[in-house]
N, C-alpha and C positions, 0 to 999 in steps of 0.2 A: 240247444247248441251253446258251449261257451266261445265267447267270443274273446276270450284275452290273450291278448298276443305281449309278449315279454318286450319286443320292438315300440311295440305298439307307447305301452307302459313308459320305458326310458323317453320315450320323444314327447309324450306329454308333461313327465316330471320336470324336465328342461326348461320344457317352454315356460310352467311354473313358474322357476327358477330365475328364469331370466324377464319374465315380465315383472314379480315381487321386487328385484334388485334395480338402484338406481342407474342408471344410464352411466353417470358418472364415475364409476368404478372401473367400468370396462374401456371409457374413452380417455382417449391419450391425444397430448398437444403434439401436433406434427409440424407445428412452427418451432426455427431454432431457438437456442437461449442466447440472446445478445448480450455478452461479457464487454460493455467497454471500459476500455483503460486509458484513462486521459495523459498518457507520456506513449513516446515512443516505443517500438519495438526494443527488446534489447535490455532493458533495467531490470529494476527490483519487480514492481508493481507488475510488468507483464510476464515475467516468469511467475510469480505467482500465479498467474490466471491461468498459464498454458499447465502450472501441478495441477490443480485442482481441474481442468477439463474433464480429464478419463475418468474422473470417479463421478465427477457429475452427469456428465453423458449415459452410465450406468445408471446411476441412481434415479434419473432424470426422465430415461427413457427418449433424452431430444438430444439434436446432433447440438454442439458448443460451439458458438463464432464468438473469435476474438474479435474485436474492432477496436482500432487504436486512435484514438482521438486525442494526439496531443496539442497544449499551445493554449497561452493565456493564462498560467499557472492552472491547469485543470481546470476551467472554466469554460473552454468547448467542450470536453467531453461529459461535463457536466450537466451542459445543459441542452446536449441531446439525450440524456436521460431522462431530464424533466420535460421534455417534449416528447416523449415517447409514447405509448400506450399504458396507461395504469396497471398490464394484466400479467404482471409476474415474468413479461419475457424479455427483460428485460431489466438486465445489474449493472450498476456502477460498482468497478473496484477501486475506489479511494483510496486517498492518504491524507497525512496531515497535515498540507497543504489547503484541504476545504473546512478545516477551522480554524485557518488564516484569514482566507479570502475574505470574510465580512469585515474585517478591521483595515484591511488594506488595499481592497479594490473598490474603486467606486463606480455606482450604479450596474450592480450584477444582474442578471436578465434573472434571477430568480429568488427566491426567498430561501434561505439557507436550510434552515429551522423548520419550514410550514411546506415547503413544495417536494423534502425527499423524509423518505423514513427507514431509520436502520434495519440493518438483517442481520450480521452480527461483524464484532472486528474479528479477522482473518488471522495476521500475525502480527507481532511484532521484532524488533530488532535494535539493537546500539548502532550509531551511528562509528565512522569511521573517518580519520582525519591522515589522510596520502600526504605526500610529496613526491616531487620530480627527484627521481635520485643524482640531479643537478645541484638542486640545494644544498649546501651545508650543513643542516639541521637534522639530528636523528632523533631527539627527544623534544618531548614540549618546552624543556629549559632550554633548550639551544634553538627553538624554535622562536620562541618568546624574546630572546637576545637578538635573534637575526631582523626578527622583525622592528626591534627599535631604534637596532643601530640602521636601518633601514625600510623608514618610515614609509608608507603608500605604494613601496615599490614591488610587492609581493602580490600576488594573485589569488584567489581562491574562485575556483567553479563550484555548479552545483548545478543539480539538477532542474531545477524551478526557482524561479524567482523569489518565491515565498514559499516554498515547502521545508518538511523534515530539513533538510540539510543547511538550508538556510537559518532556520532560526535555531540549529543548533552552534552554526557556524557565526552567528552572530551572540549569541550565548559566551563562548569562547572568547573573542576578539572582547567584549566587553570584562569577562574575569580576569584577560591577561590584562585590560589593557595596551593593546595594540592597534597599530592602524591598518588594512589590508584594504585591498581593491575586491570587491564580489564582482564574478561575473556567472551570471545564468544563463544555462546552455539548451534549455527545455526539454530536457529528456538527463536519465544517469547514461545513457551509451553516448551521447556528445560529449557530455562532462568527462568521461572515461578516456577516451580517445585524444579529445583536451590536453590532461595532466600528461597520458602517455606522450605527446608529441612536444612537449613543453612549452604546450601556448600560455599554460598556467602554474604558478609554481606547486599550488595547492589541490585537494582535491575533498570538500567536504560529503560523503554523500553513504549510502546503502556499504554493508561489506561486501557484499556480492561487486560492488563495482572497483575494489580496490582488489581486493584479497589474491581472486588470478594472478595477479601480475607481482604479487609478492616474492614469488621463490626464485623468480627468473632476475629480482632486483629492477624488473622496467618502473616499478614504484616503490613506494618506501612508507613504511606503518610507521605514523609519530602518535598516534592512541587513539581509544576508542570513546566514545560520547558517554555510556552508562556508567552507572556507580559500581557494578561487578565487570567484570570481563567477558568479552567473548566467547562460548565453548566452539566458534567457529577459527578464531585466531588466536587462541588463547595465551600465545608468548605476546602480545600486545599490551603494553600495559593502559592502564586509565587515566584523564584528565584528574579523576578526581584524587588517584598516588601519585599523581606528576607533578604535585604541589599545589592542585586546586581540591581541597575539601569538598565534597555535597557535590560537587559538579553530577549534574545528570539532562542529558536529551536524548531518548530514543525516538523513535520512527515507529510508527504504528501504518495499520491498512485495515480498511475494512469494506465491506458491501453492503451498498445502498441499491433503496428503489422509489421509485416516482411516486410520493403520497396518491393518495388513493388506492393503489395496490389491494386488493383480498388480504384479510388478515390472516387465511387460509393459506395462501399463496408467501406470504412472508413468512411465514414460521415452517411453511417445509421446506424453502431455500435453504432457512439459518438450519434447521436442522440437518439437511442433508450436508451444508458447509461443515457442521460441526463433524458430522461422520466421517467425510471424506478428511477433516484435519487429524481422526484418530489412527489413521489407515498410517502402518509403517515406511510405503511406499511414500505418502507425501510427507511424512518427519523426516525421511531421511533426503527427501530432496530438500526441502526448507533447511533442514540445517547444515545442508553442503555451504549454502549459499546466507547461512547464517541468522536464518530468521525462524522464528520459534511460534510453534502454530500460539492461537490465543482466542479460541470461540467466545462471543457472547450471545445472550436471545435478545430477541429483538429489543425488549425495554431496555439492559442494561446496554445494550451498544448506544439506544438515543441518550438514555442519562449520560455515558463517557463521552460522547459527542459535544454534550452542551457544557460540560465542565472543561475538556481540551479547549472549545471556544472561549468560552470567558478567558482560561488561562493565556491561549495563545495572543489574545487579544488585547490584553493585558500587555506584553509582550511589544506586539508591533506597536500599538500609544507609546508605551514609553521608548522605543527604541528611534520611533518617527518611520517607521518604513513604510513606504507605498509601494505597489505596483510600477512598476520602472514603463 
């Protein structure tokens, strides 16, 4: 009698199949992916994290939690990353505020350098220099005059105490030679709301935090931070046509994760960041808001890391800046 059943057949092939094959293939992490951003809701940094959700959540296969950890110049949300679990669920989206913090903060709960490890930088962007359309000043030449015939009495916010906007905003004040008051709102949506309501004359920070309020006139574009121009503002002109040569500071972001991490596990993050930066849906949101995707794999992100440190560090020594 032949005993071969075609059912028969299929359901042993299977099982084959699935016993030869690693387990690992077929299983999926059902834990979410923890996105913190160490600034408030509402800025540059966290709309970045909400573009990049949907394409990670595909790509990912996990649902995406924002968690917003601001305060301290990004040194709580910081370092609930490095307290975290080493096992990939688990991202810091940075800025360039955490290649400040070692020259400027003292005694930081973590090691800079040895306790996180990159995944790749995300974007970049030129900075943006506002005013209250109270001011008098529409260019950097009439800015530069206002502020000398009227010494310490002008304002500038900013996002962080020591971030992107501050050290470019202090960049600035040093090539005009002028004197200005900083004041740090720990977050760009405080800063924002700030210059809108004229508690501040100035407003150094992300374009995304000026730009909105450009056509309506509630703020006022005196130029951008980079050595070329905005393609998101692009009638602005630059620090560096405004009579300062070379002038350059932009704002970079990137994601990190808690050394020890799987090195498995960091290089499908960074690549799946890079995928999701080629996706048209996330170019055209980054460049509404003016920031310009910018992958890197994990090595070159540590090397730009330790070269922004040294530079940024550089930087706050000679400028004398602490931690306020």
């Amino acid at each position: 009698m032949n005993n071969f059943s075609p059912i028969r057949f299929v359901l042993v092939l299977l099982w084959a199949l699935a016993a030869s094959t690693p387990l690992t293939v077929f299983a999926q992490d059902s834990r979410p992916l923890r996105v913190v951003v160490p600034f408030p809701p509402g800025g540059a940094v966290d709309t970045l994290a909400r573009a990049l959700s949907a394409p990670l959540n595909r790509a990912l296969a996990q649902s995406i939690v924002i968690d917003n950890r601001p305060g301290a110049n990004t040194v709580i949300g910081t370092e609930a990353v490095v307290r975290a679990a080493p096992d990939g669920n688990t991202l810091l989206l940075m800025a360039t505020s955490f290649t400040v913090n070692p020259s400027a903060h003292a005694g930081l709960p973590y090691d800079s350098l040895n306790d996180l490890n990159g995944v790749s930088r995300v974007a970049y962007n030129p900075l943006i220099i506002c005013a209250h359309p109270s001011l008098p000043a529409r260019t950097v030449k009439e800015l530069v005059a206002l502020a000398r015939a009227r010494p310490r009495e002008l304002t500038w916010g900013v996002a962080s105490i020591l971030g992107g906007g501050r050290i470019a905003g202090e960049l600035f004040r040093e090539a005009t030679n002028i004197e200005l008051i900083n004041v740090p709102y720990g977050g760009g949506g405080p800063a924002t709301v700030a210059l809108l309501g004229g508690h501040t004359s100035l407003l150094v920070g992300n374009v995304l935090e000026c730009s909105p309020y450009l056509p309506s006139g509630r703020a006022r574009a005196i130029a951008v931070t980079s050595i070329a121009r905005s393609t998101a503002v692009p009638q602005v002109p630059t620090v560096a046509e405004s009579g300062y040569p070379g002038f350059d500071a932009t704002n970079w972001f990137g994601a990190m994760v808690r050394a020890g991490t799987p090195k498995a596990s960091i290089e499908r993050l960074s690549a799946e960041i890079g995928r999701a930066l080629q996706l048209p849906e996330v170019n055209d949101a980054l460049a509404r808001v003016g920031l310009t995707a910018g992958a890197m794999t994990p090595a070159e992100f540590d090397a730009f890391i330790r070269t922004e440190m040294q530079k940024n560090g550089r930087i706050v020594r000679a400028l004398k800046l602490k931690v306020e």
